[in-house]
N, C-alpha and C positions, 0 to 999 in steps of 0.2 A: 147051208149058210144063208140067212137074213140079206140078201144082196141090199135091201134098202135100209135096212138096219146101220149096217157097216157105215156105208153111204154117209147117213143122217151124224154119223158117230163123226167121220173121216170130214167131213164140207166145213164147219170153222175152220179149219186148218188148210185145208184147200182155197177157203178163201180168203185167207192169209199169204197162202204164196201169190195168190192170180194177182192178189192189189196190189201188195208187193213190186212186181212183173211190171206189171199194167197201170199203175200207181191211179185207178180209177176203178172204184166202188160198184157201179153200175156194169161197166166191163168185166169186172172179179164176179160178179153173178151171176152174166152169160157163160162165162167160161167155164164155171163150176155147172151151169146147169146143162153145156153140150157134154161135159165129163159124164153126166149122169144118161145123157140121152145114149152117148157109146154105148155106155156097161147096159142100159135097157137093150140096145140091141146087137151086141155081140154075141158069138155062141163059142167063144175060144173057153178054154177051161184055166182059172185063173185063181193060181195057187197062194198068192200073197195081193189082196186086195187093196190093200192102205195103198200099197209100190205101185201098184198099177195105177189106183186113181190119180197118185202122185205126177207119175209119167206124161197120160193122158194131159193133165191140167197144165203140166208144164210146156206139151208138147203145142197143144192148142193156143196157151200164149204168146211162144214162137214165131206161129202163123200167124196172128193176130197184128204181131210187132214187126211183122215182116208185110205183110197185107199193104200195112197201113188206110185200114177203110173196113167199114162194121161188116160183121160177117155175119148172115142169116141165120137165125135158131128156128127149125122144125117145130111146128108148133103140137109137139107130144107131152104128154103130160109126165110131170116130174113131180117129186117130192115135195112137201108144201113149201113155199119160199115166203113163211111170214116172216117178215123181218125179226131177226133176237137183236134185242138191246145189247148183250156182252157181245155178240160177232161184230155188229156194228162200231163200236166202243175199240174193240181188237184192231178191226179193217181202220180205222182211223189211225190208231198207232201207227202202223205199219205205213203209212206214206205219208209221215212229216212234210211238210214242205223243202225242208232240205233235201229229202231224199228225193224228192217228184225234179227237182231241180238237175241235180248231179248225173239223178239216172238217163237223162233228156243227152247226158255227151256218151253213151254207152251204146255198143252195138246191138242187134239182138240177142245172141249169143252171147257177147260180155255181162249182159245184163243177166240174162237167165245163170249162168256160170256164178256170179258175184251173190244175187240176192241166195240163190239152193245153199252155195257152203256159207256165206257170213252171216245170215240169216237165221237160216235151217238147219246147219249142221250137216250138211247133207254131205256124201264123201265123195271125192272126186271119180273111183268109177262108176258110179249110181250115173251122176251128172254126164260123164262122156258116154255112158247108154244113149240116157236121155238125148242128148244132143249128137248121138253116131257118130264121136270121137274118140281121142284114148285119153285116161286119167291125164297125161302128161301137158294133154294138148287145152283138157279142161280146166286144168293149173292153172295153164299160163295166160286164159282168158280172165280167169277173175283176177287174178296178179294183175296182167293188164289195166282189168276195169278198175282196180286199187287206185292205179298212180293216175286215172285220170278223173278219180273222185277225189282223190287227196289234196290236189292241189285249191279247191272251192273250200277246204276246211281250214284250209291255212290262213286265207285271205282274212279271218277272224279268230286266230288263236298262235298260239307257239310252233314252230315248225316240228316235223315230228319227230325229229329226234332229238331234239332239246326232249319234247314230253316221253321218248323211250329213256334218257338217260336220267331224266330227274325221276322216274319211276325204278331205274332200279337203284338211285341213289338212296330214294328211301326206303326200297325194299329191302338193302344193306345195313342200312340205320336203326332199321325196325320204328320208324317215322310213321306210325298206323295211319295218321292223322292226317297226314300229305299221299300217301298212297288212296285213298278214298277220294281227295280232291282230285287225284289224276284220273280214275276211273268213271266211265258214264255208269249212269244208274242201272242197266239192264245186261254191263257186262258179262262176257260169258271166256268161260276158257276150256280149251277144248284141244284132246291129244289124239297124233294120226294114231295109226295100228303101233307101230313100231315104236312112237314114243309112249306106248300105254305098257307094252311089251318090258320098256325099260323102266318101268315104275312109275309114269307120270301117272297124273289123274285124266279119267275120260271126259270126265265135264264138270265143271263150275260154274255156278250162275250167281251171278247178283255182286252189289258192289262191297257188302261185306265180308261177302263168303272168299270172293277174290283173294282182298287186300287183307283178310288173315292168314289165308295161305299163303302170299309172299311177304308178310311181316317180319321182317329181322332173317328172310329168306335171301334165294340168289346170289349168296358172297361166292360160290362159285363162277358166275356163268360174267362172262366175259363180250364185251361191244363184240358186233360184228355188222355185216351186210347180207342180206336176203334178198335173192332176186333186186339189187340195190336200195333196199330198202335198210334202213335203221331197226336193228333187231339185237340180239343177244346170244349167245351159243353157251353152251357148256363143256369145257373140253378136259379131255380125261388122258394124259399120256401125247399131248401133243396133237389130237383126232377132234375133233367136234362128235359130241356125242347124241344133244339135245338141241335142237334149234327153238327159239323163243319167238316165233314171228308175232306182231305186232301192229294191231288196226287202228289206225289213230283220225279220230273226225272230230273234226270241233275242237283240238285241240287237248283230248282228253282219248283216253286206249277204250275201245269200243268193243276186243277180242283178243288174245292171245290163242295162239297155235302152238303148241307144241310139236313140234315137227323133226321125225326121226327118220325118214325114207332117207335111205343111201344116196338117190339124185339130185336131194336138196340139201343135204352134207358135203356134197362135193363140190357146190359149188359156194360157198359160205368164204367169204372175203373179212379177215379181220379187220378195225376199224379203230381209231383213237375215240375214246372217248368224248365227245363232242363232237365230232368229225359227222359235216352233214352232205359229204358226198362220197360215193364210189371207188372210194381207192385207196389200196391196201393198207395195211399197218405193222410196224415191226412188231415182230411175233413175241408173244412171250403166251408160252400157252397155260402157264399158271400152274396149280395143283393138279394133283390126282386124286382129288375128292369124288367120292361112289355120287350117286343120284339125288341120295335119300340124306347123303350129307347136306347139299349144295339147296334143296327146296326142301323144308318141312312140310309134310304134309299131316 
């Protein structure tokens, strides 16, 4: 194996999450370049490379955010660092203003936890490796980090569950036209194991490809509460079958979750329609429409 090959292959991407992280460009290229100085001088045998440098970059950010104060790079020589115009152009994406903002009230931990899965797609046990936790406890940081970035998106747009409910008003209506307006441009939607298990999709990107898939979609799935949060469920026989979790910034849905784990089912709170706080609703669990009824795919 090309160990600097890979490298060269896996570093835009690495310097994606570090700026991300670290919401500084110049820091995103120390950090990718101590990742490179490890793998120069490790002798452990390392069977999935991408995961590893993954780790590493992540692990170092941690420290970095936890330090708080510059941490010295070895002065070994690493792969060439001329600057590429597309990584550049990338890394700038990747820490809006808004987000350099938000992520400033996040721990370090909340932070690393939030940008890996909302971001990355990264799966919650990956993340509690990373972080020497359990998925459970991984969850409930970036959950966490949610509600304390959500409330900075509101101060300039609809609260969020006005935009989960007008989004599945029209995803009911088949309203193409207003389902695009609710969606941010680089949306993504994305199904745990268990909601892929039951037929969801594992991933959609972009705000077309979305808002065709729930076009004149969702006449099954019914309000609810996630982690108190305004979301959607699918219920089949009186059970919640499918959870619709819902990222909402700026006033527009920035990721959907599908989400089917048994812990996050059990704990799903129905909701009225409009209802922008935490507490129950009288039940009516609807149809027993299959999966494939309730979302076209």
């Amino acid at each position: 194996m090309d160990e600097t090959a890979v490298f060269e292959r896996e570093r835009p991407r690495l310097l994606r999450i570090a700026g991300r992280i670290l919401r500084d460009g110049t820091e995103a290229e120390d950090i990718v370049q101590q990742a490179w100085l490890r793998l120069h001088a490790t002798e452990a045998v390392i069977d999935n490379l991408p995961a590893w440098l993954t780790t590493v970059t992540t692990r170092l950010c941690l420290d970095r955010l936890r330090a708080e104060k510059p941490i010295l790079v070895d002065d070994l020589e690493s792969p060439s660092r001329t600057a590429d115009p597309a990584d550049e152009l990338a890394l700038a994406d990747t820490v809006g203003i808004a987000l350099q903002v938000v992520l400033d009230r996040l721990t370090p931990t909340e932070r690393v936890a939030f940008v890996l899965h909302d971001s990355f797609s990264i799966d919650f046990p990956t993340i509690a490796a990373i972080l020497g936790s359990t998925p459970a406890a991984a969850r409930k940081l970036a959950s966490r980090a949610r509600s304390k970035i959500r409330p900075q998106g509101q101060e300039h747009g609809r609260a969020d569950w006005k935009v989960v409910d007008a989004f599945l008003a029209a995803s009911r209506q088949g309203d193409f036209e207003q389902l695009v307006k609710l969606l941010a441009p680089n949306v993504v939607v994305v199904g745990d194991d268990a909601a892929i298990a039951a037929g969801t999709p594992s991933r959609i990107e972009g705000r077309t490809a979305v808002a065709t898939m729930f076009n004149g979609a969702a006449k099954a799935a019914l309000p609810v509460f996630i982690d108190g949060r305004a979301g959607a469920a699918w219920f089949h026989r009186g059970s919640p079958r499918v959870a619709f979790d819902f990222t909402v910034l700026d006033g527009v849905v920035s990721r959907i979750d599908f989400r089917a784990d048994p812990p996050v089912l059990e704990h799903i709170i129905r909701r009225e329609a409009g209802a922008s706080r935490d507490r129950p609703a009288t039940v009516d669990h609807g149809s027993g429409h299959t999966w494939r009824r309730s979302i076209v795919i």
